[in-house]
C-alpha positions in Angstrom: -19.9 -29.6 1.3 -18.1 -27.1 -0.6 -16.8 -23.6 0.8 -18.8 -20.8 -0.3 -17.5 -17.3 -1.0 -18.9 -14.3 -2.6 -18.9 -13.2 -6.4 -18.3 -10.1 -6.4 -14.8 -10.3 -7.4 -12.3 -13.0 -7.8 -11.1 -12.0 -4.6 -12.8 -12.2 -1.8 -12.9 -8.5 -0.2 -12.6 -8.2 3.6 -12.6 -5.2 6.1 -11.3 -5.8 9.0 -12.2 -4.2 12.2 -8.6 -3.2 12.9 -9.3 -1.7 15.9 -11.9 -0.6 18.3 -10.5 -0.3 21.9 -7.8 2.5 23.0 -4.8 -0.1 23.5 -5.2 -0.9 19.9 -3.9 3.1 19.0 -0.4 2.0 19.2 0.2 0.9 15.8 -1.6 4.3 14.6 1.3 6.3 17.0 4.2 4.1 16.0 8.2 4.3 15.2 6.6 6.5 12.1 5.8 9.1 14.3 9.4 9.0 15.1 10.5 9.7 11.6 8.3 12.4 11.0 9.7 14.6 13.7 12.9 13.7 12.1 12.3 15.1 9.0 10.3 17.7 10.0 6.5 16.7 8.6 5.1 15.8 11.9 2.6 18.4 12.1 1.4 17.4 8.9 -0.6 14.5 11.0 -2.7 14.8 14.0 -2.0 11.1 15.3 -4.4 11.4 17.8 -7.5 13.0 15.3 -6.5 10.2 12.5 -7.3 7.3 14.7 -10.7 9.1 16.5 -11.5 9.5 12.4 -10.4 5.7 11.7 -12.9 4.6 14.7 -15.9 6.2 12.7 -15.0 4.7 9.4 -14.9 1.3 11.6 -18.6 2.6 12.3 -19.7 3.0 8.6 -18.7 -0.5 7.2 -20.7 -1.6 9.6 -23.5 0.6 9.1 -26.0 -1.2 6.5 -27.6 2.3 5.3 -25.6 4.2 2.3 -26.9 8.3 3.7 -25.4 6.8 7.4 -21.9 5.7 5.4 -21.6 8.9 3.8 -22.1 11.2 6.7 -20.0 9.1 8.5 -16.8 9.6 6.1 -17.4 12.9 5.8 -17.5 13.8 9.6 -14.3 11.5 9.9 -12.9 14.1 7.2 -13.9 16.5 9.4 -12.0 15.1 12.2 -8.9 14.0 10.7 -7.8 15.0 7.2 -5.2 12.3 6.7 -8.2 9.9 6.8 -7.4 7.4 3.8 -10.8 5.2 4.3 -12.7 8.0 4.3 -11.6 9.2 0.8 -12.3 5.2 -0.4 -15.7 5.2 1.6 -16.9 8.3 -0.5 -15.5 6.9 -3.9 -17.3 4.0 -3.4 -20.8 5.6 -2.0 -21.0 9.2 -3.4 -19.1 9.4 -6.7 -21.3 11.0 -9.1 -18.8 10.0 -11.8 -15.8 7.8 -12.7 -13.5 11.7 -12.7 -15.3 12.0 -9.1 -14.3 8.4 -7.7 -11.1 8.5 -9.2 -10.0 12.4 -7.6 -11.3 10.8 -4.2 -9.0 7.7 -4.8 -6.3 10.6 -5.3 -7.0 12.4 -2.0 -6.7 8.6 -0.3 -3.5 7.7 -1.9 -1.9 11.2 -0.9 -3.3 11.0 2.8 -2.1 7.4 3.7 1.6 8.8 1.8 1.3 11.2 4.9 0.3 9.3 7.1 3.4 6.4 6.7 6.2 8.9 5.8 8.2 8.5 3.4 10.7 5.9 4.9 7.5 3.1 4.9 8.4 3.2 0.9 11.9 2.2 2.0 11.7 0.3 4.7 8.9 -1.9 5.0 8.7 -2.9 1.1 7.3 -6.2 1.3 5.4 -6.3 4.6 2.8 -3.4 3.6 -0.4 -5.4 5.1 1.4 -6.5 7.9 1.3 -2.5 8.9 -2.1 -1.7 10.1 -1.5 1.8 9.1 -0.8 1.0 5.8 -4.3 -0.6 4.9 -6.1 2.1 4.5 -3.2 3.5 2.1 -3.5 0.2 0.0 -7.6 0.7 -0.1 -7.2 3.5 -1.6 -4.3 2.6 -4.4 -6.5 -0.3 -5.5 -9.5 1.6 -6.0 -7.3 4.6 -7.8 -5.8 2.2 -10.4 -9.5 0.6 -11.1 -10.5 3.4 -12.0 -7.3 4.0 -14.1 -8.5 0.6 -16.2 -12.0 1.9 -16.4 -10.5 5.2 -17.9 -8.4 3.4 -20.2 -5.5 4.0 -18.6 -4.5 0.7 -19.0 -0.3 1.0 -18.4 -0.5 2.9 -15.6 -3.2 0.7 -14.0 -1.1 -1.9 -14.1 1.9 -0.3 -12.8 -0.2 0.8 -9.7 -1.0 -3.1 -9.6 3.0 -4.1 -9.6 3.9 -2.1 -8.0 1.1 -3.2 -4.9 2.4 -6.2 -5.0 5.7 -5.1 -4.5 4.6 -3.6 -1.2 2.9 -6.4 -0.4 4.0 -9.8 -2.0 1.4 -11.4 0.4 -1.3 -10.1 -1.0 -3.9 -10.0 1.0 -6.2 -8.0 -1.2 -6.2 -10.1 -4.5 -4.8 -8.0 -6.3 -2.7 -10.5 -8.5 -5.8 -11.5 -9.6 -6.8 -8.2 -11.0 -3.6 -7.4 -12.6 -3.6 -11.1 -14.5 -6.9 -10.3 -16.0 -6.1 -7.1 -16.8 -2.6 -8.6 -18.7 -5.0 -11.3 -20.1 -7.6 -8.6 -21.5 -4.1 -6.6 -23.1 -2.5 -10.1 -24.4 0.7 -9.3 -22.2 1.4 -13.4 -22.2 4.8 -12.7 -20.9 4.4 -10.8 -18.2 1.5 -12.2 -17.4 3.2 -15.8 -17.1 6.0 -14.0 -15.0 3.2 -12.9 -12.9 1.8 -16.5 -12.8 5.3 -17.8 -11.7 5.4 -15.5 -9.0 2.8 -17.2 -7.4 3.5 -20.8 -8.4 1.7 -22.2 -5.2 -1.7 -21.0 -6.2 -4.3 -24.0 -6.6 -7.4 -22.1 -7.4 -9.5 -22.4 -10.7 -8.9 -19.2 -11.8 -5.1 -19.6 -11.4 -4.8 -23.0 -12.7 -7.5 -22.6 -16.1 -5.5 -18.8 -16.9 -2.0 -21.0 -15.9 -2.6 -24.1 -18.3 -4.2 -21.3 -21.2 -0.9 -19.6 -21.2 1.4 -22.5 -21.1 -0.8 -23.5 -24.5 0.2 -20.1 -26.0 3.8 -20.5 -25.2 4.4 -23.7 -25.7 0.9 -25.7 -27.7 0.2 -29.2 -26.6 3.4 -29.8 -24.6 3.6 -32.0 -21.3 3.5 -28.5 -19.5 0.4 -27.8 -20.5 -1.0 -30.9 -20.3 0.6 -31.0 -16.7 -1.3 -27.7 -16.0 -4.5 -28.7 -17.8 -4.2 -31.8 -15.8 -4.5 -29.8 -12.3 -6.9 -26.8 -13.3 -9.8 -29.8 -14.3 -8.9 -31.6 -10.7 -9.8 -28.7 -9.5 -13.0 -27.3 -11.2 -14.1 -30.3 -13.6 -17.0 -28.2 -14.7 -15.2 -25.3 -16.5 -14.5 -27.0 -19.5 -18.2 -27.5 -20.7 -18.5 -24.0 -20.1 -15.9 -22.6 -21.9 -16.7 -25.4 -24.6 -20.2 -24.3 -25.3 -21.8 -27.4 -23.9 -23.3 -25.7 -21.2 -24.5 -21.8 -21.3 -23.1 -19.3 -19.6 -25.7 -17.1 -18.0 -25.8 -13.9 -18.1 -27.1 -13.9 -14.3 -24.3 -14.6 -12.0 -24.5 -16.4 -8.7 -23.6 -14.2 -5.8 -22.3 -16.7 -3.8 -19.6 -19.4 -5.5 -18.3 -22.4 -3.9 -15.0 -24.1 -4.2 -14.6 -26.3 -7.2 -18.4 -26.6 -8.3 -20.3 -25.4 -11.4 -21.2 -21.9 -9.8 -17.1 -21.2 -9.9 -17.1 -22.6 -13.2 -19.3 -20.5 -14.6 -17.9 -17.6 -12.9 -14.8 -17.8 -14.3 -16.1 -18.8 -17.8 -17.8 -15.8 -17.8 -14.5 -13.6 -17.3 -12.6 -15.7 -19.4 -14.3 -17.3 -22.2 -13.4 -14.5 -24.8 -9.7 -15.0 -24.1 -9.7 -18.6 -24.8 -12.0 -17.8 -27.7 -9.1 -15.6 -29.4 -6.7 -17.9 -28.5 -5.6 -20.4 -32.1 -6.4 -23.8 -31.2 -6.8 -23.7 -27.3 -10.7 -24.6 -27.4 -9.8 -28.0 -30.4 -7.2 -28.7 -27.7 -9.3 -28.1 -24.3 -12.1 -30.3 -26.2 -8.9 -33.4 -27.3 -7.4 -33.0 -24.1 -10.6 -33.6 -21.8 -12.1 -36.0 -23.3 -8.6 -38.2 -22.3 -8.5 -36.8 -18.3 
């Protein structure tokens, strides 16, 4: 039976409940307290108010009405300022507008900035998720440089995106994902492959198909691509016909995907079939080349 996982996205988004009973307020009151007395912005955050506000927003995700959300991230506001999750909550449930979500975004990125000082940029580059604090922080970035790309703001989206996975190499949050679609959508093939290289361990279908595309523009029909070709159809045989035009792609997603079957297939076809489309001679070659696997 194959894994099932949501739509959506590429990624698959999670909310952890990263807390809930008093012990777990020491990460919240941590070494960065420390550094904010020692450069003078401790009052700027109420340690004490920002985890009582983080507790309700723990209480909205898991509230299934939208007027319940709301009110909750707004009385967290009320509590605690320096809320990040809050800000994100209300872009993603109140935003009358793209402007709206995006300023919300803003007042997220600039309260988790307060909230981890300014020595977190210094000091914990690379381990951003590992910091519960800095979650909330990373919410909030994402959802700012979204709606950067929906604005059109397509360089600095992408340099939010880098720079994310800068923080956080790990990523937890997909978000190399984003930012290779994004480089696909802009024909950024080198940076893109850099990008790809970065993360040479990936085995997914989405990796593998945009992967064995790229090596085609860089190289054509080379034993690279081939190579790369090779693994992407061991891991999703179905995408081909889709991308091909044997099958049609429906305009009606699945919500649920799983692992390797036609529902991923067409998913990714879906996202993807226009950039293999523009691509000189990738489809004659998909078509050659998988007929011989």
């Amino acid at each position: 039976m194959s894994k099932k996982k949501k739509t959506s996205s590429i990624k698959e988004k999670i909310f952890p409940k990263e807390g809930g009973n008093i012990i777990d307020i020491a990460p919240f009151i941590s070494r960065r307290a420390v550094d904010r007395v020692m450069s003078g912005t401790f009052d700027e955050v109420d340690e004490t108010a920002l985890y009582e506000a983080q507790e309700i927003i723990y209480r909205a995700w898991e509230s299934a009405g939208r007027k319940q959300r709301v009110q909750l991230a707004r009385e967290a506001l009320g509590i605690s300022p320096d809320c990040a999750d809050a800000y994100v909550l209300l872009a993603e449930e109140s935003a009358a507008s793209l402007d709206d979500a995006m300023e919300l975004y803003k007042k997220g990125v600039d309260a988790g900035e307060r909230v981890l000082g300014k020595s977190a940029f210094a000091d914990d580059v690379g381990y951003f998720w590992v910091i519960l604090e800095a979650r909330p922080y990373m919410r909030a970035r994402e959802g700012l440089a979204q709606c950067l790309w929906d604005k059109g703001e397509h360089e600095e989206a992408i340099l939010h995106y880098k720079d994310m996975l800068r923080l956080n190499p790990d990523d937890n949050q997909g978000i190399r994902y984003i930012c290779m679609s994004c480089l696909l959508e802009l024909d950024r093939y080198d940076e893109l492959w850099d990008l790809l290289s970065d993360y040479a361990g990936d085995d997914d279908t989405y990796w593998l198909y945009t992967k064995a595309l790229v090596s085609f523009r860089r190289e054509g029909d080379s034993e690279g691509s081939v190579t790369l070709l090779e693994k992407a159809v061991d891991a999703n045989p179905h995408v081909p016909s889709y991308l091909l035009g044997t099958k049609k792609i429906s305009r009606r997603l699945p919500e649920y995907v799983g692992i390797g079957d036609e529902s991923e297939a067409l998913v990714y076809a879906a996202a993807n079939v226009d950039t293999w489309k523009k691509t000189p001679g990738v489809l004659d070659w998909l078509a050659v080349r998988n007929r011989l696997l």
